[in-house]
C-alpha positions as CSV (number, residue, x, y, z in Angstrom):
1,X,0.0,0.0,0.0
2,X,2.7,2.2,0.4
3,X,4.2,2.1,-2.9
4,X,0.6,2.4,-5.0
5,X,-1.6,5.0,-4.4
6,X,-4.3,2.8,-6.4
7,X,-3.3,-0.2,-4.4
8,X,-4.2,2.2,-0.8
9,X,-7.1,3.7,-2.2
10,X,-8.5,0.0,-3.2
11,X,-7.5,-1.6,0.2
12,X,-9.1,1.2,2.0
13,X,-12.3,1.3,0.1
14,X,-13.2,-2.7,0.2
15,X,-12.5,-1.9,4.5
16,X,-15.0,0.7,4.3
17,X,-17.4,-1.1,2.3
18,X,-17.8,-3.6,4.3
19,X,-16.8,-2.2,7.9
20,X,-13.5,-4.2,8.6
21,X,-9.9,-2.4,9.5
22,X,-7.7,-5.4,8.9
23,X,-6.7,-7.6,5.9
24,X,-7.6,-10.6,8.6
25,X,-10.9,-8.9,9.1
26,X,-11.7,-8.1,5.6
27,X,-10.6,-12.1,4.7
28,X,-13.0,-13.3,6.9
29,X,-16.1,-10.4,6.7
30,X,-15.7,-11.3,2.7
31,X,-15.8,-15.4,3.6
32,X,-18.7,-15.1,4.6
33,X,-20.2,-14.2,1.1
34,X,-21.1,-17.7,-0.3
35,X,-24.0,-18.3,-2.9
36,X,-23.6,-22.4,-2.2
37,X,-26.9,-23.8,-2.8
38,X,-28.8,-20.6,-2.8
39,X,-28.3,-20.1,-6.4
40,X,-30.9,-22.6,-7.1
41,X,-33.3,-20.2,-4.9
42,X,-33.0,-17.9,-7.5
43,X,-36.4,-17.9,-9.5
44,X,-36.2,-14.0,-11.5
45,X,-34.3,-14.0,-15.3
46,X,-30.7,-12.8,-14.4
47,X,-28.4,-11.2,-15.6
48,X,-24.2,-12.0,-15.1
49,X,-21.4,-9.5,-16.2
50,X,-18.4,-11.1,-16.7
51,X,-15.0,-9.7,-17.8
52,X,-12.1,-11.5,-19.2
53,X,-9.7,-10.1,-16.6
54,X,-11.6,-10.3,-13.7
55,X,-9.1,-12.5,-12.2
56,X,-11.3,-13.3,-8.7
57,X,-14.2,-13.5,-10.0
58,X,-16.9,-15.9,-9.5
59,X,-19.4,-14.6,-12.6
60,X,-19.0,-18.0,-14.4
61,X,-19.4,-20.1,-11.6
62,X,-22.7,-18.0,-10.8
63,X,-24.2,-18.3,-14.1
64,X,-23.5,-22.2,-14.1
65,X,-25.3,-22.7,-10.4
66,X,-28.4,-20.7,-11.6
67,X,-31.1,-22.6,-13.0
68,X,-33.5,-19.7,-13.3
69,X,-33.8,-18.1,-16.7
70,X,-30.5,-16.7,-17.2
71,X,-28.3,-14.7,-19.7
72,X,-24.3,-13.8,-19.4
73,X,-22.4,-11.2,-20.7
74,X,-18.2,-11.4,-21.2
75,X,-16.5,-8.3,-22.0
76,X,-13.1,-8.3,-23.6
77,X,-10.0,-6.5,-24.1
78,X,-10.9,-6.4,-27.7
79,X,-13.5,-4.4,-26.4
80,X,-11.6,-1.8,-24.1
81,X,-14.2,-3.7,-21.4
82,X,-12.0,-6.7,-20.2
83,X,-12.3,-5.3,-16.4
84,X,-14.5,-5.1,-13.4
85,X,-17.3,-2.9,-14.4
86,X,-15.9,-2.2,-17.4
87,X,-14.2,1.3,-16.9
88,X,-12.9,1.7,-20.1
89,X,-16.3,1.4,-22.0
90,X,-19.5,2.7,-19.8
91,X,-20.7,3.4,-22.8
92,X,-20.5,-0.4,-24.6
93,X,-21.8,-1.8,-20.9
94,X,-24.7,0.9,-20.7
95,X,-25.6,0.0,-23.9
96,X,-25.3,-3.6,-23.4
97,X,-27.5,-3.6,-20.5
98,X,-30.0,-1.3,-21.6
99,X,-30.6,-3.8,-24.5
100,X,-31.2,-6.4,-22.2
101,X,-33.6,-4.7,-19.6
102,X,-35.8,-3.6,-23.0
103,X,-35.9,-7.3,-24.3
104,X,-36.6,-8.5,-20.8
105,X,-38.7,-6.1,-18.5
């Protein structure tokens, strides 16, 4: 953390989001976030995000444990969209999603 200022900033903003301190306390407040067998609970059409370098990620594993009506969405580097929520192409995820909520609501 105190060689990356993007490194801090990220450490310190997954604390405050979910109330922990310490890496210990964070490890296990975050361990506690387990879909298990719940996915099958899941009776609403979903939509996953995936992006091909989320790197701890679980969006594939979700969308294989659902059983609902279910659609799933991978965006690439080709694509300027290959991370978490896709910062380097709102405008290709807006879209993206926004397509999807007018063929399914």
């Amino acid at each position: 953390m105190e060689h990356s200022d993007f490194v801090r900033w990220g450490i310190r903003d997954a604390y405050w989001h979910h109330g922990v301190d310490s890496p210990s306390a964070f490890i296990a407040e975050v361990d506690r976030f387990r879909l298990g067998d719940s996915a099958a609970d899941i009776r609403a059409r979903t939509l996953v995000f995936d992006a091909e370098a989320e790197g701890r990620g679980q969006a594939a594993e979700l969308y294989a444990a659902l059983t609902c009506p279910k659609d799933y969405l991978r965006f690439t580097a080709e694509e300027a969209a290959q991370f978490h929520v896709q910062p380097g192409a709102t405008a290709m995820l807006t879209h993206r999603l926004f397509d999807w909520l007018d063929d399914n609501l």
